[in-house]
Structures are given as C-alpha cells and as structure tokens.
C-alpha positions in Angstrom: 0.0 0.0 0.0 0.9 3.7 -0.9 2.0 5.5 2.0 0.7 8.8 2.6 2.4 11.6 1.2 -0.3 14.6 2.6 -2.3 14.7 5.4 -5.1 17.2 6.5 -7.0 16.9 9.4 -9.6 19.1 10.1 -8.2 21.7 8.5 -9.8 25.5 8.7 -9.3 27.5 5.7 -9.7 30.9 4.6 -8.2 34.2 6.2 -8.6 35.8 9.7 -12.3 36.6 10.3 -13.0 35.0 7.2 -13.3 31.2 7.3 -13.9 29.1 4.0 -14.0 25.7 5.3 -14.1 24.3 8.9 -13.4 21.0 8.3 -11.1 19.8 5.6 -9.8 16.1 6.2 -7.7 14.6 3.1 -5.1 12.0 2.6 -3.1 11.8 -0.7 -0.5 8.7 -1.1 2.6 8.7 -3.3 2.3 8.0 -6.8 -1.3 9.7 -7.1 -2.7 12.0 -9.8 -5.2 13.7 -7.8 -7.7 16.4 -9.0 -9.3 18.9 -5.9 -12.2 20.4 -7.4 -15.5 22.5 -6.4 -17.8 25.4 -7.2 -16.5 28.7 -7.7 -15.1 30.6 -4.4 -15.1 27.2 -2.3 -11.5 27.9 -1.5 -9.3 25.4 -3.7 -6.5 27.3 -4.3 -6.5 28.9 -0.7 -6.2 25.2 0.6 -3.6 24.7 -1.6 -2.0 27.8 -0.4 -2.3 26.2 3.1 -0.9 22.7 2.5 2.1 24.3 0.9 2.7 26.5 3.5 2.1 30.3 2.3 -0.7 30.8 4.4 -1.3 29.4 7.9 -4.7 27.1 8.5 -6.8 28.8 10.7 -7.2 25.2 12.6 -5.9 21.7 12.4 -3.0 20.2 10.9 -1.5 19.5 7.6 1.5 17.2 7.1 3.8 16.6 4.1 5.7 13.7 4.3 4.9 13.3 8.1 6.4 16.7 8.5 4.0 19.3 10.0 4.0 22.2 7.7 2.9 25.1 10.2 5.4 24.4 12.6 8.3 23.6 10.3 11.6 25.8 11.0 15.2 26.2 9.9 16.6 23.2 7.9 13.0 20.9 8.2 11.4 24.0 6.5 14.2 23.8 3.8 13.9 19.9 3.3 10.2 20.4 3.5 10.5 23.2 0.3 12.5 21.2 -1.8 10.5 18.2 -1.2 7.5 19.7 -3.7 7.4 22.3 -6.8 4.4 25.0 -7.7 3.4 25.6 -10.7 1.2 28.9 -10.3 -1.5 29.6 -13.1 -0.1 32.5 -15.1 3.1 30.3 -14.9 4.7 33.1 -13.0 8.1 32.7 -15.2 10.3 36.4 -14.7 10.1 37.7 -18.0 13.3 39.4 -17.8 15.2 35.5 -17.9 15.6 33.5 -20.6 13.5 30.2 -20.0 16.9 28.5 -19.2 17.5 31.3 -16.6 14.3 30.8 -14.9 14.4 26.6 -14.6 18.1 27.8 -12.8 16.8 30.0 -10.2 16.1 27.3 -7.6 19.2 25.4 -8.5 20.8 28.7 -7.6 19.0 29.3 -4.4 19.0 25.7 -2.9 21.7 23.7 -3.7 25.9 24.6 -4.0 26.2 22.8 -7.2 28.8 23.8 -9.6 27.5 26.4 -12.5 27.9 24.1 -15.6 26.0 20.9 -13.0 23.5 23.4 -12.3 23.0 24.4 -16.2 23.0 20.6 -17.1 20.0 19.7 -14.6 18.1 23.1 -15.9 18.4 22.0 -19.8 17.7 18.3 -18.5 14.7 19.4 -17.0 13.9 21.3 -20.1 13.8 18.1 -22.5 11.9 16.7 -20.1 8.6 19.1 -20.8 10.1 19.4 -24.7 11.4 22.6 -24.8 14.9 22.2 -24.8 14.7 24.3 -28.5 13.5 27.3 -26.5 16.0 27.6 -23.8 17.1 30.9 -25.0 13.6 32.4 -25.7 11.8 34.7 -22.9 8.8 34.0 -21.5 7.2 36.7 -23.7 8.2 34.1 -27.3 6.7 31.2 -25.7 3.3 30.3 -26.6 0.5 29.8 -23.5 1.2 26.1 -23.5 4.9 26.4 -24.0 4.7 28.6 -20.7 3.1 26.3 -18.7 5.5 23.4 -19.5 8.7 25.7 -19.0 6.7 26.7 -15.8 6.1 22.7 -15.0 10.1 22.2 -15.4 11.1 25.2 -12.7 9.0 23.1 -10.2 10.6 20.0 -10.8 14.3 21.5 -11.2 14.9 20.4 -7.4 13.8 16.6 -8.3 10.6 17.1 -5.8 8.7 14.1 -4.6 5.2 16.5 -4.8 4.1 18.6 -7.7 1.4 21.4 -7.0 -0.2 22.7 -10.6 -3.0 25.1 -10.1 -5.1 25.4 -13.3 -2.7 24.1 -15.5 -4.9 24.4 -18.5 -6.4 27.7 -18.1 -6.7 29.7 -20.9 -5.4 26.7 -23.4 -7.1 25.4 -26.4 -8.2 21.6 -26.1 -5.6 20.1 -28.2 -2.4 22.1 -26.0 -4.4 21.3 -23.1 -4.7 17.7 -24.0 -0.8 17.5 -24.7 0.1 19.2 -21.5 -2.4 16.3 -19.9 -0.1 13.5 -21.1 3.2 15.2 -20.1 1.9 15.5 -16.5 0.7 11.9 -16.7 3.5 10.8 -18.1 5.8 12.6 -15.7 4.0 11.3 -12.9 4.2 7.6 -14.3 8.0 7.6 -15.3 9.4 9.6 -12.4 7.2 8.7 -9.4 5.9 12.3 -8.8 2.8 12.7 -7.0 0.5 15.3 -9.1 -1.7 17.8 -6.8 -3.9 19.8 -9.3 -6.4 22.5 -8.7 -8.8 22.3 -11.4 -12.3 22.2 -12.9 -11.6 21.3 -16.2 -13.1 17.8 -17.0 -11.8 16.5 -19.9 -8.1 16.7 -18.1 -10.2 15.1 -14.7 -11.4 12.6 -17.1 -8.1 12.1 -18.8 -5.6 11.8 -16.2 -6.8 11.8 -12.6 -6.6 8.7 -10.0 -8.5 10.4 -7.5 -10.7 13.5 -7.2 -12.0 15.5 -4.2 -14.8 17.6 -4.5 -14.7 20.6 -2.1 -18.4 22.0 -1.1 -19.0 24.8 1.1 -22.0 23.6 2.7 -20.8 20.6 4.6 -17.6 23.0 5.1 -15.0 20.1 3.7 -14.4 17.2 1.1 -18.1 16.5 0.0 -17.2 13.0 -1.7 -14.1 11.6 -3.4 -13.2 9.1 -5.8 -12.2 8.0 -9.2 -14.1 10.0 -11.7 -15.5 7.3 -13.2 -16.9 6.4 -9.7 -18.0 9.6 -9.0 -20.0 10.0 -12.3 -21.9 7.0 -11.9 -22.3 6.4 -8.2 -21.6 10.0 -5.9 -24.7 10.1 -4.1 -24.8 13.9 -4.2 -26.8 15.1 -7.2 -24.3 18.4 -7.9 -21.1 16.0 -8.0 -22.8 13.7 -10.5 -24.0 17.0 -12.4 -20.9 18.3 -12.4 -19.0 15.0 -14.2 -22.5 14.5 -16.2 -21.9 18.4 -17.7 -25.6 18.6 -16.6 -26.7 21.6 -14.5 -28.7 20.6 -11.1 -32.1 20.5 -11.3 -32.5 23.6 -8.8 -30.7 25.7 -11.3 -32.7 25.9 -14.0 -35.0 28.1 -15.2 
C-alpha cells in the first residue's frame, strides 16, 4: 500500500475573520494523480496555499511527508521546500530571464552545485517538458502552452517528490491542453511524482486523474471523493454527479 504523502485533518481554511471551510480532512498517497475540485469561491486554491505553506490554517493540521507544515523551522522547513514544486496559473516565469534562466533559479538558491552541473540539470529538466529548443527564448516568445511546461520544469528543477499545478490548463485550447495532460501523466508515471492539481476542467479530470476530491462549502469540507468514473456513476450527491454528467442541477434551471 501507498503510504501517505499529505495529510489534513480538520483543516480551517480561509483568512482571519474570514473562514472558508471548517473541516477539511484529506489523505493523498505517493504516486497519485489527484484532482481537488469545487464550485467557484469554495476555497481550492486557498487550501492549496495552506498545505504548501504560504498561508497558515486557521485550525488543524496538515503534514507533508509526516512533517507538519505550520510548525516547520530552519533546515526541516528547507527539506520540506524542496520536497515539492508549484506551478502557479499565469506560470509566473520572470520575464526578464531567458526560459533556461528561470528553470536555474532554484538550483541557484538551494543547492551549492557547480554552475555548468547546475546548467546541465536546468536543460535536463527542459527536454523533459520538450522545450529544450526554447532555452534561450523569454517568456514573452513562448506560446500559452509552452509557458506552462517551461513553468512545469522550474518546479521539478529540485527533483521534488510533490508537484502542486494550479489550473494548469487555463486559458489553453483543447488540443495544448490535451498535450500538457499526457506530459503530466507521463511525468508522474516515469518519475514517481505525485501530481496535486487544482482544477475544474473535465476533460483533463477525465483524462488523467486517480483520485478526485470535491470541495463543497455547505458541509464545510471534502463533500465525496473518488475515481471520476466512480463519481459520475455512483456519488450520491446530485451536484457531484451534475458536475461530471456536464448537466446543471435541477434547482438551477430556469
């Protein structure tokens, strides 16, 4: 069996005076590709900000790799950074670096590798997403797609055991969208990586999740889980089965 790689239990989220879930509970073992969706505003990408550590939980505790992320100082909060990469939305790459220049910045800033190791690793990292051709390009030449896979190989430049992607697909036609679904597949399968993706696109749910958790701010927490298939066919909550059906609930129409 998979151990488990995160672990929230009873997790508050949101801000000070401004709660968005009182009771998030979660496990996530190695090796998963695991989708957390729900409706707009139900706080998925603040929960992710939480389990990675940029914003405190306002109750409970989250783990990564057994390591308790609030409390984590000194050297444990440096192992516990390089043990997972973010991939933000926009991609977040400084468009004043070359793509190269930008998969190097965390080599530079974590490790004491020697400059022409460091470069090998960044252009390593960079065939691995298939843009080793565009090393030398900025940000601004790449195409939306090309972006988010230059932004994919920053994360993973320190070899993490955890990938965060939040709305990798976002603003992407279906066939780049579909092609950025198989490299993140494909990286998860080849290299072990455990995938964490915020998202509510259903084709890439469909395509290449294990496991999805559907937030709801009613019951204040994960309102069912499973594989998507599962979900479609057997959730017995009406707006999860709407949701993978494409169908709207039957309170929502006019």
């Amino acid at each position: 069996m998979a151990r488990a790689i995160i672990e929230c239990e009873h997790v508050v989220t949101g801000y000070p005076g401004n709660p968005l879930m009182r009771d998030v509970s979660l496990t996530i073992s190695e090796g998963e590709v695991v989708f957390i969706l729900g409706g707009s505003g139900c706080g998925k990408s603040t929960l992710l900000k939480h389990i990675i550590g940029q914003l405190p939980p306002l109750g409970g505790t989250i783990r990564i790799l057994g390591q308790d992320v609030a409390s984590a100082e000194g050297p444990d909060r440096d192992r516990l950074l390089r043990s997972f990469g973010m991939m933000y939305q926009s991609g977040a790459l400084f468009g004043n670096l070359t793509v190269l220049e930008n998969i190097l910045l965390p080599l530079e800033e974590f490790t004491s590798l020697p400059e022409p190791l460091r470069r090998a690793i960044a252009r390593l990292k960079l065939s691995q997403v298939g843009l080793l051709d565009r090393a030398d390009a900025f940000p601004a030449e790449l195409s939306g797609g090309q972006v988010k896979r230059a932004a994919i190989a920053r994360a993973m430049a320190l070899d993490p055991k955890i990938l965060f992607l939040d709305e990798p697909s976002a603003g992407l036609d279906p066939i780049t969208s579909a092609s950025l679904d198989a490299l993140i597949k494909s990286l998860s399968r080849d290299l072990g990586i455990t995938v964490v993706i915020i998202s509510h696109e259903l084709a890439s749910i469909n395509a290449i999740a294990d496991r999805a958790l559907y937030l709801d701010r009613t019951v204040g927490g994960v309102l069912d889980q499973g594989s998507p298939a599962a979900l479609r066919a057997h959730s017995p909550h009406p707006a999860i089965r709407a949701f993978f059906n494409r169908a709207p609930n039957p309170g929502d129409l006019p």
